[in-house]
C-alpha positions in Angstrom: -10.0 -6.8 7.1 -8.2 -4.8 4.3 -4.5 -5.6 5.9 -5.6 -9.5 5.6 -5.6 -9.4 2.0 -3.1 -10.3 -0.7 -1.3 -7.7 -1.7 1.2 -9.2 -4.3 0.2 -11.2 -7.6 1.8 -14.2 -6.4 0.0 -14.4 -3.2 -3.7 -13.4 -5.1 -3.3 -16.3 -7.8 -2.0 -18.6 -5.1 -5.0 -18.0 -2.9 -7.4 -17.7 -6.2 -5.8 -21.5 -6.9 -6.7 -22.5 -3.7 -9.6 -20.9 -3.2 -10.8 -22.8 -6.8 -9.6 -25.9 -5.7 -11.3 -25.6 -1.9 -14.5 -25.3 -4.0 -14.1 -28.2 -6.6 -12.9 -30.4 -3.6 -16.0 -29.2 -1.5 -18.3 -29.9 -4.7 -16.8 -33.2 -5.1 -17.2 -34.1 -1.6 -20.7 -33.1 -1.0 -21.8 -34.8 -4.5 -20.1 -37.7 -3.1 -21.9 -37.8 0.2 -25.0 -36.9 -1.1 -25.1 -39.6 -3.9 -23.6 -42.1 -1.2 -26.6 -41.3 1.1 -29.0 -41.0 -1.5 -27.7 -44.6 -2.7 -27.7 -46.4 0.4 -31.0 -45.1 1.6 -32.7 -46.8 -1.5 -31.1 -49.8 -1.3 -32.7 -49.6 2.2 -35.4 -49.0 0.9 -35.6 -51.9 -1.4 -34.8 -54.2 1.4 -37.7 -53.0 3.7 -40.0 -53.5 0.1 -38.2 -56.8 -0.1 -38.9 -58.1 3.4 -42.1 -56.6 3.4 -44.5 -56.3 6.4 -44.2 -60.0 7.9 -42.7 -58.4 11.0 -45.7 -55.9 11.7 -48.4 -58.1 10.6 -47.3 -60.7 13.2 -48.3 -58.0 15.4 -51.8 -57.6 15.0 -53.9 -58.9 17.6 -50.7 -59.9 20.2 -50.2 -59.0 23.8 -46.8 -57.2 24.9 -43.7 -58.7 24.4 -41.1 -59.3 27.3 -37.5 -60.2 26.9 -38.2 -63.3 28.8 -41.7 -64.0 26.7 -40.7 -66.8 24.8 -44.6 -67.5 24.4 -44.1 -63.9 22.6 -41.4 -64.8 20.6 -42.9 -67.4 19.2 -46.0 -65.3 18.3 -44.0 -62.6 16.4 -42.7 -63.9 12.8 -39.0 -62.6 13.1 -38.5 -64.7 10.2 -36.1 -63.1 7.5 -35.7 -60.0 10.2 -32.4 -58.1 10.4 -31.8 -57.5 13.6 -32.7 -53.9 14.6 -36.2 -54.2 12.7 -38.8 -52.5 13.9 -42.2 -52.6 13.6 -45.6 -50.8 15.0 -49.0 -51.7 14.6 -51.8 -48.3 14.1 -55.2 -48.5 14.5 -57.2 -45.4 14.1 -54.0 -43.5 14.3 -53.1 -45.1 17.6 -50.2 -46.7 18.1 -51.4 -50.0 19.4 -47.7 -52.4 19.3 -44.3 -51.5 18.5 -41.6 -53.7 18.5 -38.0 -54.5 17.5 -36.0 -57.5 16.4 -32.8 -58.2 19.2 -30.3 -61.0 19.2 -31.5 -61.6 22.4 -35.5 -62.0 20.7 -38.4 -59.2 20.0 -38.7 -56.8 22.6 -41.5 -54.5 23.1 -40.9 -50.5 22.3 -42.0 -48.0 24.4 -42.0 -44.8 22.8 -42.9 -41.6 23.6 -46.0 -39.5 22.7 -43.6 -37.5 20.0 -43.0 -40.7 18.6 -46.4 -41.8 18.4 -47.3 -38.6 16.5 -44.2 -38.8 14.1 -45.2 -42.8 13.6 -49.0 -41.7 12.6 -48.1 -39.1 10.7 -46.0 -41.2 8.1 -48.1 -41.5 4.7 -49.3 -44.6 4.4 -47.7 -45.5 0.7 -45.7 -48.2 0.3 -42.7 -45.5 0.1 -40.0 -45.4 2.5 -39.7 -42.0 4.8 -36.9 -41.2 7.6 -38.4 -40.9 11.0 -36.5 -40.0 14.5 -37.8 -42.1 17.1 -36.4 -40.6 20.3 -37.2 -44.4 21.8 -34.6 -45.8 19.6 -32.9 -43.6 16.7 -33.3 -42.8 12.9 -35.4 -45.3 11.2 -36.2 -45.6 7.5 -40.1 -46.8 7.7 -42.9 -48.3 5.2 -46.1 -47.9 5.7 -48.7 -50.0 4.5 -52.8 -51.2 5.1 -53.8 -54.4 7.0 -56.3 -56.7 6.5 -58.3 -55.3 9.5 -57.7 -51.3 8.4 -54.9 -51.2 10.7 -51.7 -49.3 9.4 -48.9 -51.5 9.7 -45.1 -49.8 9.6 -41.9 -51.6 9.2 -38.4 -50.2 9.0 -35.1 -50.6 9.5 -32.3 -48.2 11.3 -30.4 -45.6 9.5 -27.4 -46.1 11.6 -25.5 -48.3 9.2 -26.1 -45.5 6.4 -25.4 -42.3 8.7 -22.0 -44.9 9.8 -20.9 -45.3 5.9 -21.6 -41.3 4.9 -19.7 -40.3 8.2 -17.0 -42.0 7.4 -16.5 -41.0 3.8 -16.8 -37.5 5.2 -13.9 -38.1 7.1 -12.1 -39.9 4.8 -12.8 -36.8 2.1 -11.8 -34.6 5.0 -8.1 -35.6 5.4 -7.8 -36.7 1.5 -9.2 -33.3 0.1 -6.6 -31.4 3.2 -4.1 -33.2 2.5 -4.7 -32.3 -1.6 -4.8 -28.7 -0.7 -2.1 -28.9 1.5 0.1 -30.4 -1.2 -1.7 -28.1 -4.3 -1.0 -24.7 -2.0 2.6 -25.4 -1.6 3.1 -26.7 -5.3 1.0 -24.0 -6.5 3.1 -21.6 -4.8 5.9 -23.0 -5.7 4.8 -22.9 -9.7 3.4 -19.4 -9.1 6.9 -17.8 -8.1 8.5 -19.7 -10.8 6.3 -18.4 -13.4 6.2 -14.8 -11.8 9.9 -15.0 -11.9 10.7 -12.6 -15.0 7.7 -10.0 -13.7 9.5 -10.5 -10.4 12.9 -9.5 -12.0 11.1 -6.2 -13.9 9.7 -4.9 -10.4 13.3 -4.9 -8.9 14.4 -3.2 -12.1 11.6 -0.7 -12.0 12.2 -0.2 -8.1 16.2 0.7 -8.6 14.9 3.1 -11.6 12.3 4.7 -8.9 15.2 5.4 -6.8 17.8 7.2 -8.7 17.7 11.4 -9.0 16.4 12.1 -12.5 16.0 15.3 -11.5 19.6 16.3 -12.6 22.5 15.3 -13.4 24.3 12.3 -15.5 22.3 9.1 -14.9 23.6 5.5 -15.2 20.6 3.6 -15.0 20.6 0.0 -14.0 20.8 -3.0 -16.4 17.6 -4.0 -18.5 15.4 -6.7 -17.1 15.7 -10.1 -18.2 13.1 -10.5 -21.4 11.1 -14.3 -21.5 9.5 -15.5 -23.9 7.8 -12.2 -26.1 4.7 -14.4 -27.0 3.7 -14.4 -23.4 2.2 -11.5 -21.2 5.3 -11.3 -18.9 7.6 -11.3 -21.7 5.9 -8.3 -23.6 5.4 -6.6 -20.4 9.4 -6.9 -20.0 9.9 -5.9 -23.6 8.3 -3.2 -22.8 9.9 -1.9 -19.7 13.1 -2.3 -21.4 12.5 -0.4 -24.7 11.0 2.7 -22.5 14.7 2.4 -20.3 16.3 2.9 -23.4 14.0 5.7 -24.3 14.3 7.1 -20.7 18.1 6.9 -20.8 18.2 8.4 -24.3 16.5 11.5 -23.2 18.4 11.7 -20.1 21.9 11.8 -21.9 20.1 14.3 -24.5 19.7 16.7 -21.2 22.6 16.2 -20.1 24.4 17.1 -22.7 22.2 20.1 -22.9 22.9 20.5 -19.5 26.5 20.4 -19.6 26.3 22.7 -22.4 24.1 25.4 -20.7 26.4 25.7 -17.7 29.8 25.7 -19.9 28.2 28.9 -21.7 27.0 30.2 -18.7 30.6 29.8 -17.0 32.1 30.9 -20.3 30.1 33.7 -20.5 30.6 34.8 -17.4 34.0 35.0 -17.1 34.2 36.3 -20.4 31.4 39.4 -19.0 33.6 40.1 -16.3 36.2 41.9 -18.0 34.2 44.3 -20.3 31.6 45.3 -17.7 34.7 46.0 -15.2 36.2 48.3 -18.5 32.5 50.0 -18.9 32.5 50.6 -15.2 36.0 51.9 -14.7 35.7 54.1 -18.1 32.0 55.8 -16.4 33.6 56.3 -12.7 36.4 58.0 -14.7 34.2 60.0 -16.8 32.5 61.1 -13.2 36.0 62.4 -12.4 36.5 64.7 -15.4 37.5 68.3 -13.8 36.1 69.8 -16.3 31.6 71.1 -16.0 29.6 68.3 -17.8 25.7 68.7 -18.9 23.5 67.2 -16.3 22.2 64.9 -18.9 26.0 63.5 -19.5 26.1 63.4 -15.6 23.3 61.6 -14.8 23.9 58.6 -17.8 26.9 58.2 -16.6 26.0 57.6 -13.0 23.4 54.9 -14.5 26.2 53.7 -16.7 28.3 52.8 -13.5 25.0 51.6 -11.6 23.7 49.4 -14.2 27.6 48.2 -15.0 28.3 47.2 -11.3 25.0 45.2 -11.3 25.9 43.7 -13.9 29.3 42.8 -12.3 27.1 41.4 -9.6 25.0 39.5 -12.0 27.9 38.3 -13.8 29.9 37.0 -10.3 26.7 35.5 -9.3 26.2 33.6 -12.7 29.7 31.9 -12.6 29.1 31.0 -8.8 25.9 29.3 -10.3 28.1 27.4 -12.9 30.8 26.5 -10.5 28.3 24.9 -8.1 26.6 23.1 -11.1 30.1 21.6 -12.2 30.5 20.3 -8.6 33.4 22.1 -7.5 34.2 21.3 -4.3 34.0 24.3 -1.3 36.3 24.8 1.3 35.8 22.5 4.6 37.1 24.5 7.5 35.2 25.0 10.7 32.4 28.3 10.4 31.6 30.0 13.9 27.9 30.6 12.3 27.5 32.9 15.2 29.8 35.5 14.1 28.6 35.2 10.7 24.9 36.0 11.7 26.1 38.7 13.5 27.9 40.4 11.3 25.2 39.6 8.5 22.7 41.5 10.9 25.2 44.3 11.7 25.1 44.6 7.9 21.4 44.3 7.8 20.6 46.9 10.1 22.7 49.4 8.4 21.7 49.1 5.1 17.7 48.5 6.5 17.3 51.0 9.1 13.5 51.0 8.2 13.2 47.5 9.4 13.0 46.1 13.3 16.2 43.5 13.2 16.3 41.1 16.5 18.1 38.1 16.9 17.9 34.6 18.9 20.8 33.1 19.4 21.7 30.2 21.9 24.3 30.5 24.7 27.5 28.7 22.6 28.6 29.4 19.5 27.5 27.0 16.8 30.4 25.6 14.8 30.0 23.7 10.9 32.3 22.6 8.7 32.0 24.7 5.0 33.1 27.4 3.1 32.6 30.2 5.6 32.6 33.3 2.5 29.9 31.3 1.0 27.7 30.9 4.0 28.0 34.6 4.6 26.5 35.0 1.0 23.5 32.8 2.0 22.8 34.7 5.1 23.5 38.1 3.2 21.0 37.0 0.4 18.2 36.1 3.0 18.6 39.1 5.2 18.7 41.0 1.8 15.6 39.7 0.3 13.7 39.7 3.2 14.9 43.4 3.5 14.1 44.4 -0.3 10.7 42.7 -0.7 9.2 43.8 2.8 8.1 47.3 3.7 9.3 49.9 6.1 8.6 48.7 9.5 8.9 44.7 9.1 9.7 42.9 11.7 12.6 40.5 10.7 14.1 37.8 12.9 16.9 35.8 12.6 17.0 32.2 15.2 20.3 29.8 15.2 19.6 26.3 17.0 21.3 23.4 17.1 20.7 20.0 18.6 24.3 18.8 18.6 24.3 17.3 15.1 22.6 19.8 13.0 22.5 24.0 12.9 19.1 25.3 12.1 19.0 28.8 10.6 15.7 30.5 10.6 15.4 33.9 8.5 11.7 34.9 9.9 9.5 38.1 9.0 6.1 39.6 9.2 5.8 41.0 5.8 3.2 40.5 3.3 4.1 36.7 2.2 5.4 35.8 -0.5 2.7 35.0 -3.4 1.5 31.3 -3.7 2.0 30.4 -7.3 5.5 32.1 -7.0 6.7 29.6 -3.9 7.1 26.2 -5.8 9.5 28.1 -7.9 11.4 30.5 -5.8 14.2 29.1 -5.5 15.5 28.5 -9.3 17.2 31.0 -10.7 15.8 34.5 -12.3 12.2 34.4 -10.0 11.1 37.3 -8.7 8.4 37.7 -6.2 7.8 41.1 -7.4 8.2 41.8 -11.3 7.1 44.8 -11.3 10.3 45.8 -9.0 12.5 48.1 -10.7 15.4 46.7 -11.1 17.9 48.8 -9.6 16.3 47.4 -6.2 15.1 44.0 -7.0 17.8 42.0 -8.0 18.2 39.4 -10.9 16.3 36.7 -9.4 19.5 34.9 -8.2 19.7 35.6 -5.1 17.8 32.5 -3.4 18.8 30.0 -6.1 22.2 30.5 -5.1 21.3 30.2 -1.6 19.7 27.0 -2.2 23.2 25.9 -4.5 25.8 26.7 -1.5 23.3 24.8 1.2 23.0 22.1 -0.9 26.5 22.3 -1.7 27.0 22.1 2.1 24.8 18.7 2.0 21.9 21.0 3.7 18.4 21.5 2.9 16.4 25.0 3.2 12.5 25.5 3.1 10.5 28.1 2.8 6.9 28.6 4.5 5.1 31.6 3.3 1.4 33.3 3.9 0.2 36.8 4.4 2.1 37.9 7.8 4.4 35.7 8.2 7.1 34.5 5.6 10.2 31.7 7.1 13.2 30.6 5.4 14.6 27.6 7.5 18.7 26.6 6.4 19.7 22.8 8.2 23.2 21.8 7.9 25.1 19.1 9.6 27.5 20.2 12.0 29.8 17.4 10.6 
């Protein structure tokens, strides 16, 4: 029942219009019918008052009456009768003659027991009642006294009255369908045309719905028509329009930020590089002195170079970030992934001897078109984090798939999850599942954003799943 109703404005008013209108016309036709019935039952009435009991008094005392009893026909006063007049002498409650008026003459009635009961039952008060007489049809009776304490009943049939109300039924029928008929279509028609500037704001609002705000410069679409502001449509699209140009305000504003951010970041960066080589080179040299130095002088200068080349790594990583975010475009060669997952997992298990390494890989080699250095970088960062935030004895496996249009990496481990509130966020840039990792083994925090930049770079997606015991990172890209 809930998929048969409206679901648009248009289509609710229209049916609320028509659903008004069915009423009124139903009102109006039943008024109509009733009053008609109502009226031509009491002009009935005042006819059988008029004509009085003549008919039924001629009754009293008389013999049956045949068709071809003319003696009979001249004993009954059918005088001033309509034809179809009936009338019925009761005596003691007893039906003792019934008759009704022919063209042909007055022919005797012979009704059933049923209508003998309905016929005594009638209140004997000058008032006119509806009877069904199953011996002829609906009659509209009077009943009155005789002179010899008889009950004497005349009436006339309802046939003439239940003709006249069936026919304005019909008549009200296919006027009143007709009306709706016509009123649903116009009413439709009237409907849209009014809906027309709402109509106009819902495609706006649906082209706005569609477009990545996320990031990003955003040209969003033209304003919607405005109507007339003293109506409801028109301050609804009023409305609409002033919070586009607030949305679009704000949107430019972080854009600009945006653009800002990343150009000091890629500034920055490149800037960094230089110094932290220096600082680097200057400690490794210091190392070299032939000379005895202090222990203490020794060891800062060993974390001097350490913390210097992370930095360097930091640094690279940061203007990789920037470069992505400015939308420079990769190199679009064709990648065997398969060599590139096994030498990332030659890698792996070198530098993670700790760990249990395996690897799935289908029979052919899987081939996409990207920047094969920066694809190596995404499968060293997974391998790598799944390495440094998992403990000795992890089980870590690495699947490549393909069906024929898209490669499916899957970087999969039995570790101890990654935590929940951390998941929705672990892949933007400085989150780290672990922060009380020291930070000579946990990294910056960059490691997945810029796997998610080069994928998506690549026009790929990567998901993670994550509980306790079981942790996947799944890479798609289109072979294309």
């Amino acid at each position: 029942m809930r998929s048969l109703r409206p679901h648009t404005l248009r289509a609710r008013l229209t049916l609320g219009l028509l659903v008004l209108l069915t009423v009124s016309c139903a009102a109006v036709g039943l008024a109509a019918v009733v009053e008609l019935n109502g009226f031509l039952t009491s002009r009935l009435d005042e006819q059988l008052t008029e004509t009085g009991n003549r008919f039924a008094v001629s009754l009293e005392h008389k013999g049956d009456l045949k068709k071809d009893d003319h003696d009979g026909d001249e004993r009954a006063d059918t005088r001033r009768q309509a034809t179809g007049t009936f009338g019925a002498r009761l005596m003691d409650g007893t039906v003792t003659n019934a008759a009704v008026v022919r063209p042909s003459g007055t022919l005797n009635v012979d009704l059933t027991a049923a209508d003998r009961e309905r016929l005594a039952d009638v209140p004997v008060d000058g008032r006119g009642h509806s009877v069904g007489l199953s011996a002829l049809d609906d009659y509209r009776v009077i009943a009155t006294r005789g002179l010899d304490g008889d009950v004497l009943i005349t009436g006339m049939p309802l046939e003439p009255v239940e003709a006249a109300v069936h026919r304005l039924e019909l008549v009200a029928g296919i006027v009143f369908g007709a009306a709706l008929t016509a009123a649903g279509v116009a009413g439709a028609l009237w409907v849209r045309w009014s809906l027309r500037p709402l109509s106009r704001v819902a495609a706006t609002a649906t082209r706005v719905s569609e477009l990545p705000l996320a990031s990003g410069e955003v040209a969003l679409p033209p304003r919607a028509p405005e109507s007339d502001p003293r109506g409801e449509v028109g301050r609804v699209a009023g409305a609409f329009n002033r919070m586009l140009g607030h949305v679009e305000d704000a949107l430019t504003k972080r854009h600009a930020s945006e653009e800002r951010l990343r150009s000091f970041a890629a500034d920055a960066s490149h800037e960094l590089r230089t110094p932290v080589a220096s600082v680097r080179g200057h400690a490794e040299l210091a190392l070299l002195h032939p000379g005895p130095l202090p222990p203490e002088i020794t060891r800062a200068l060993q974390r001097i170079a350490a913390e210097s080349t992370r930095m360097g790594a930091m640094v690279d990583d940061l203007l990789l970030l920037a470069r992505l975010d400015a939308g420079r475009p990769l190199e679009r060669a064709p990648v065997d992934l398969t060599r590139l997952v096994l030498d990332a997992l030659t890698d792996a298990r070198a530098t993670g001897s700790g760990h249990r390494w395996e690897l799935d890989l289908p029979e052919d080699p899987v081939t996409v078109t990207g920047d094969g250095h920066r694809l190596q970088q995404v499968l060293a960062n997974l391998l790598s984090n799944a390495r440094l935030h998992t403990p000795a004895g992890t089980k870590v496996t690495v699947t490549l798939e393909t069906d024929g249009t898209t490669a499916t990496l899957k970087v999969h481990d039995d570790g101890p999850g990654i935590p929940e509130d951390i998941q929705p966020g672990v892949f933007e840039r400085f989150t780290r599942a672990d922060r009380s990792t020291k930070a000579e083994t946990g990294g910056a925090g960059l490691g997945l954003s810029i796997v998610a930049a080069v994928v998506e770079a690549h026009g790929g997606s990567v998901t993670l799943e994550s509980e306790p015991g079981s942790t996947t990172f799944t890479v798609r890209i289109g072979k294309a």
